[in-house]
C-alpha positions as CSV (number, residue, x, y, z in Angstrom):
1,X,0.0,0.0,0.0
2,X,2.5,2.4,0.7
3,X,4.0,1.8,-2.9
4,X,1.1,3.6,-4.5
5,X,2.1,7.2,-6.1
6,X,1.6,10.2,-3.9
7,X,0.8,8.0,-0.6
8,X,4.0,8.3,1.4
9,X,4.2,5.6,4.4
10,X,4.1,8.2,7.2
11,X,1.2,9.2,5.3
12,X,-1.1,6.1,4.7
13,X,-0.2,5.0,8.7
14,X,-1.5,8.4,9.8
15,X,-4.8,7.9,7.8
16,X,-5.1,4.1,9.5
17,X,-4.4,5.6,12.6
18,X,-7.3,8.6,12.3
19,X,-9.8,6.6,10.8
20,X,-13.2,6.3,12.2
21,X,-13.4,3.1,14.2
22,X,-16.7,1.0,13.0
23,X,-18.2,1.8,16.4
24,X,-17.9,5.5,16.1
25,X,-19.6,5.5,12.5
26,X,-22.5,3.4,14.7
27,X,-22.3,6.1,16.9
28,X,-22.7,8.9,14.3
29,X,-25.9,6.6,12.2
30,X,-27.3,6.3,15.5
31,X,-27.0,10.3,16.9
32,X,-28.9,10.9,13.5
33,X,-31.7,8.6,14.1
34,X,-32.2,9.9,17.5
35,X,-32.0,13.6,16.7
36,X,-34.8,12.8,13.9
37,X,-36.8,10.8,16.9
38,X,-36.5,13.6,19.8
39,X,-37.9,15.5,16.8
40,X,-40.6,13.8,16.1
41,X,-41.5,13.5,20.0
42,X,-41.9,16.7,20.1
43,X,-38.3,17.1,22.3
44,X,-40.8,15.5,25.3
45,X,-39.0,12.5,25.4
46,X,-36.4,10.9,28.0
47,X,-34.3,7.9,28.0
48,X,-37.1,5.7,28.4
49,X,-39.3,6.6,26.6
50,X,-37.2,7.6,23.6
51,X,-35.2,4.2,23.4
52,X,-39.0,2.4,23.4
53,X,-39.7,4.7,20.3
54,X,-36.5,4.0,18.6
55,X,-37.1,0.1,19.0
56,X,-40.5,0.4,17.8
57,X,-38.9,2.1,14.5
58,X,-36.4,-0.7,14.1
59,X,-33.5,0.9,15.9
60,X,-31.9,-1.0,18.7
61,X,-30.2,0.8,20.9
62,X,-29.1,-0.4,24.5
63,X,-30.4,2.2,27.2
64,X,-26.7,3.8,28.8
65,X,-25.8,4.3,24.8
66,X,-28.5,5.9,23.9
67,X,-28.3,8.4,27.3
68,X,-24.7,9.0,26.7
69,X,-25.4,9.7,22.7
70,X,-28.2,12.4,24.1
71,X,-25.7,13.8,26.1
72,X,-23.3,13.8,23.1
73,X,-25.9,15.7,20.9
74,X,-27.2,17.8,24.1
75,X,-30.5,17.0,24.0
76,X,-33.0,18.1,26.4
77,X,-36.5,17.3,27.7
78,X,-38.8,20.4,27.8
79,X,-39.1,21.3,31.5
80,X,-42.5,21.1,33.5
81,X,-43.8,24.0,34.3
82,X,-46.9,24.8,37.1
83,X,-50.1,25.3,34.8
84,X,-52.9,27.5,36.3
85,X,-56.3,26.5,36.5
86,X,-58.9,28.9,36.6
87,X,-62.3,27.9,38.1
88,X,-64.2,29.8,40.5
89,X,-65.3,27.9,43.6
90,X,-66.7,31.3,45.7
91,X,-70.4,31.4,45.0
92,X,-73.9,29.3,46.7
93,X,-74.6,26.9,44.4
94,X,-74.6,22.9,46.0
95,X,-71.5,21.1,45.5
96,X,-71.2,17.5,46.0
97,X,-69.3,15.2,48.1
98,X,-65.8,14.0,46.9
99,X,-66.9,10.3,45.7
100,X,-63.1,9.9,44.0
101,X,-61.6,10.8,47.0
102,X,-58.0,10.7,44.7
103,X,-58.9,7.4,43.9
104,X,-57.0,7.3,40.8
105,X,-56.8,4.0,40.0
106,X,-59.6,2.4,37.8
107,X,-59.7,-0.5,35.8
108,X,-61.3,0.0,32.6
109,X,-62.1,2.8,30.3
110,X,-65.1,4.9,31.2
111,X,-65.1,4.1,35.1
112,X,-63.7,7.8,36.2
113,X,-63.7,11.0,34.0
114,X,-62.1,14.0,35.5
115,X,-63.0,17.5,33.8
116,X,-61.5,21.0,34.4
117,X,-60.9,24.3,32.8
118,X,-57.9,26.6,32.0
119,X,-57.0,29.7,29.9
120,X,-54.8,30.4,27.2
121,X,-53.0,34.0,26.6
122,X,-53.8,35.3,22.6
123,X,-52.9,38.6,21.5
124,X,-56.9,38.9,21.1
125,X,-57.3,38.3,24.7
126,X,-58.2,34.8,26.9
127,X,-59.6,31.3,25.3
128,X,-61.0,29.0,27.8
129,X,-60.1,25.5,27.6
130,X,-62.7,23.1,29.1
131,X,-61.6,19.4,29.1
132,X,-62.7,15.9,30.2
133,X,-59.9,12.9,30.6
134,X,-60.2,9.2,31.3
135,X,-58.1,8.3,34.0
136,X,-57.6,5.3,32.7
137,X,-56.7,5.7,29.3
138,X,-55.2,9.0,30.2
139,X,-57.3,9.7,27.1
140,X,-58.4,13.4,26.0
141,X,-62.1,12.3,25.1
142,X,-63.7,15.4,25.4
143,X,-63.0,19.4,25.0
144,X,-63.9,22.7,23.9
145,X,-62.7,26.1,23.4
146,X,-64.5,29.7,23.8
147,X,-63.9,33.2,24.4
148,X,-65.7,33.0,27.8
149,X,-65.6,30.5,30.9
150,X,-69.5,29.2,31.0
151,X,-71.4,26.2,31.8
152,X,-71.8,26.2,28.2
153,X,-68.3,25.6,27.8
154,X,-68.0,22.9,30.0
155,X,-71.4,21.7,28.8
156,X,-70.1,20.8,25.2
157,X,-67.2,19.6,26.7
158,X,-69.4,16.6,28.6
159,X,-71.5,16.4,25.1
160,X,-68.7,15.5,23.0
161,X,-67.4,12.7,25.3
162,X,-71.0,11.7,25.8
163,X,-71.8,11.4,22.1
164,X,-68.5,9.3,21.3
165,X,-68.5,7.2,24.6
166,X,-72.0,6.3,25.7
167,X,-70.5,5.3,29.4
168,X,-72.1,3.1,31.4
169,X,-74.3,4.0,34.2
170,X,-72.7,4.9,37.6
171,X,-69.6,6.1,35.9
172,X,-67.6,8.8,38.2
173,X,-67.5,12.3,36.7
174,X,-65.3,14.7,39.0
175,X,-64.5,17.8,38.7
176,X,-63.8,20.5,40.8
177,X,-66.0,23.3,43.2
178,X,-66.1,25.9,40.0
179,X,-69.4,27.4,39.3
180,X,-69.8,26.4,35.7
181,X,-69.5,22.3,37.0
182,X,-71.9,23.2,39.6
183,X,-75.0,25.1,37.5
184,X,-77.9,23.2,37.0
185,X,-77.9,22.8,33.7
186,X,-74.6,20.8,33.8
187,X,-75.8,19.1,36.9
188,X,-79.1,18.0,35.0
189,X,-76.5,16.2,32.5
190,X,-74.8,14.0,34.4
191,X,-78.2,12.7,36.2
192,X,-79.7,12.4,32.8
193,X,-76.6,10.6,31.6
194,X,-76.5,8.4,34.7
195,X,-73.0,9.8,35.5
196,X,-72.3,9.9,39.7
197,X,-71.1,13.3,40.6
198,X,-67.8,13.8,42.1
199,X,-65.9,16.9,43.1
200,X,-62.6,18.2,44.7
201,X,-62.7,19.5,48.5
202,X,-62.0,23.3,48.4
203,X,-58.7,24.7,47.5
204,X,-57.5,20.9,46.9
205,X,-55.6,20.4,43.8
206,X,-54.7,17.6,44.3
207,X,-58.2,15.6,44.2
208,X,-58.5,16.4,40.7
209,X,-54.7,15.7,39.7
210,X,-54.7,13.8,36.8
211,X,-56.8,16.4,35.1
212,X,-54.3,19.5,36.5
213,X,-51.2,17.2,35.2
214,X,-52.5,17.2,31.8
215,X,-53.0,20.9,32.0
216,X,-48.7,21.1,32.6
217,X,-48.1,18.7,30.1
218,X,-50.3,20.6,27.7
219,X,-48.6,24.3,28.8
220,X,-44.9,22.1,28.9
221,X,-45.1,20.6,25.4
222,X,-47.0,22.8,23.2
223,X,-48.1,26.4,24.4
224,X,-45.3,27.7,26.4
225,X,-43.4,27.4,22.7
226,X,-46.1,30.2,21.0
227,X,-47.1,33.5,21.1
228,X,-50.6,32.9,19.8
229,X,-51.8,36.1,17.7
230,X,-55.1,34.8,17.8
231,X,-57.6,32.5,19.6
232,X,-58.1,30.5,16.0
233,X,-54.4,29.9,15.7
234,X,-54.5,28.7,19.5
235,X,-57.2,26.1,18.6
236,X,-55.5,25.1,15.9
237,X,-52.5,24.4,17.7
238,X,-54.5,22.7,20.7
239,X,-56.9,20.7,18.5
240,X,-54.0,19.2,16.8
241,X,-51.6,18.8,19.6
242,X,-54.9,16.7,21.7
243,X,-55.8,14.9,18.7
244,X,-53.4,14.0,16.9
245,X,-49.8,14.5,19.2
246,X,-51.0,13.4,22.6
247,X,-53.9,10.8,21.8
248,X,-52.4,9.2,19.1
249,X,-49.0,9.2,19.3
250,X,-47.5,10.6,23.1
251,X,-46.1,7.6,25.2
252,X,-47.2,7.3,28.5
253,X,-44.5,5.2,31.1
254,X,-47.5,4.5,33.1
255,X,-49.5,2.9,30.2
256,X,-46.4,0.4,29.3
257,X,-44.9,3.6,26.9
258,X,-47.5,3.4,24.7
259,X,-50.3,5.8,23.7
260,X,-53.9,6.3,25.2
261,X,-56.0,5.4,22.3
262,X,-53.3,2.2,21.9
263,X,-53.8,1.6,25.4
264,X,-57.7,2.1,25.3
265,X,-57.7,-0.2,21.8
266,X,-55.2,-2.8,23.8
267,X,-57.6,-3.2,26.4
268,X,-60.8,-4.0,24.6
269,X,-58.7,-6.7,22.4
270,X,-57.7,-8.4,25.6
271,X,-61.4,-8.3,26.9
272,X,-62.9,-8.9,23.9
């Protein structure tokens, strides 16, 4: 080798010497494929979670490679943030008692709903966020958006779930003490519906915590990263990110890193 023209011997054993070993061309195939999968993650992803989405893509990547390759690349997790919810619990109308009693731990779909509401900052002022989860899917399966916080709002909330679901009877709805979950009219829907009324003690976040946790997830992932100039381009971004992002395709650690409608879909194969 060191006989060919212009390849002097010093030469050709300094190219041997500096020549990417096979494991650091591995390395640099692999940063690739995990810079294109934090991506597509929406940068929410940790170790965990990230190697089960790399396997599921046909990439196998041991667990302290993949950390030390994310360290390599500097790659970060958004950061959780506190998300404020926005509810008004100072008024007459009757509450109910606190049936979940941060019993978060059903087993099946469509046994516990929690509901809530929250705001979103637009350039063309406030858009109210009503939403209603399944604690055990961790699914988003019903929500609605409007310039003002009403029973209406929360009212077509309830509708849409109601229309898609049809929940069996004796099915916990909780939500907290705010006015708009305590008006007749939405009370009136969940006797009609057969739903059991559930809701938070006063000033007690934490009984309706897998509802306020989506609210930072939502705020951590998505809306932190805009500057809405209107309330249409927020409901585009929300609709989409519920929808399609979260539903669909976000992994969930404690739903075996997989999504809630796979989870939800999962569970009525197995029962079936």
């Amino acid at each position: 080798m060191c006989r060919v023209p212009g390849v002097s011997r010093s030469g050709y054993y300094d190219r041997v010497q500096h020549a990417p070993s096979d494991r650091k061309q591995s390395d640099e195939r692999l940063k690739l494929e995990i810079k294109v999968a934090h991506i597509r993650t929406r940068e929410t992803y940790g170790t965990r979670r990230l190697q089960t989405e790399l396997v599921d893509n046909g990439i196998i990547v041991g667990r302290d490679r993949l950390a030390r390759l994310r360290k390599e690349l500097r790659l970060h997790c958004k950061q959780k943030r506190k998300f404020r919810a926005t509810t008004n619990s100072d008024h007459n109308l009757p509450v109910t008692p606190n049936l979940l009693n941060q019993n978060f731990t059903p087993t099946a779909p469509n046994q516990v709903w929690v509901a809530d509401i929250t705001y979103v900052a637009t350039r063309e002022g406030w858009l109210y966020l009503a939403g209603v989860k399944d604690v055990y899917t961790c699914e988003i399966v019903g929500y609605a958006m409007g310039e003002c916080m009403t029973k209406e709002l929360t009212g077509k909330a309830l509708f849409m779930v109601l229309r898609s679901q049809r929940p069996p009877a004796g099915l916990i709805h909780h939500t907290d003490r705010g006015s708009q979950y305590c008006a007749y009219d939405y009370r009136v829907i969940q006797e009609q519906s057969g739903l059991k009324t559930s809701m938070s003690r006063k000033g007690n976040c934490y009984d309706n915590a897998p509802m306020e946790s989506f609210w930072g997830t939502l705020k951590n992932e998505s809306l932190s990263h805009y500057r809405f100039k209107s309330r249409d381009e927020a409901i585009s971004v929300i609709r989409e990110y519920i929808e399609i992002f979260y539903n669909r395709q976000r992994r969930h650690s404690r739903l075996g890193n997989i999504s809630p409608a796979a989870f939800r879909i999962k569970y009525y194969q197995m029962t079936a």
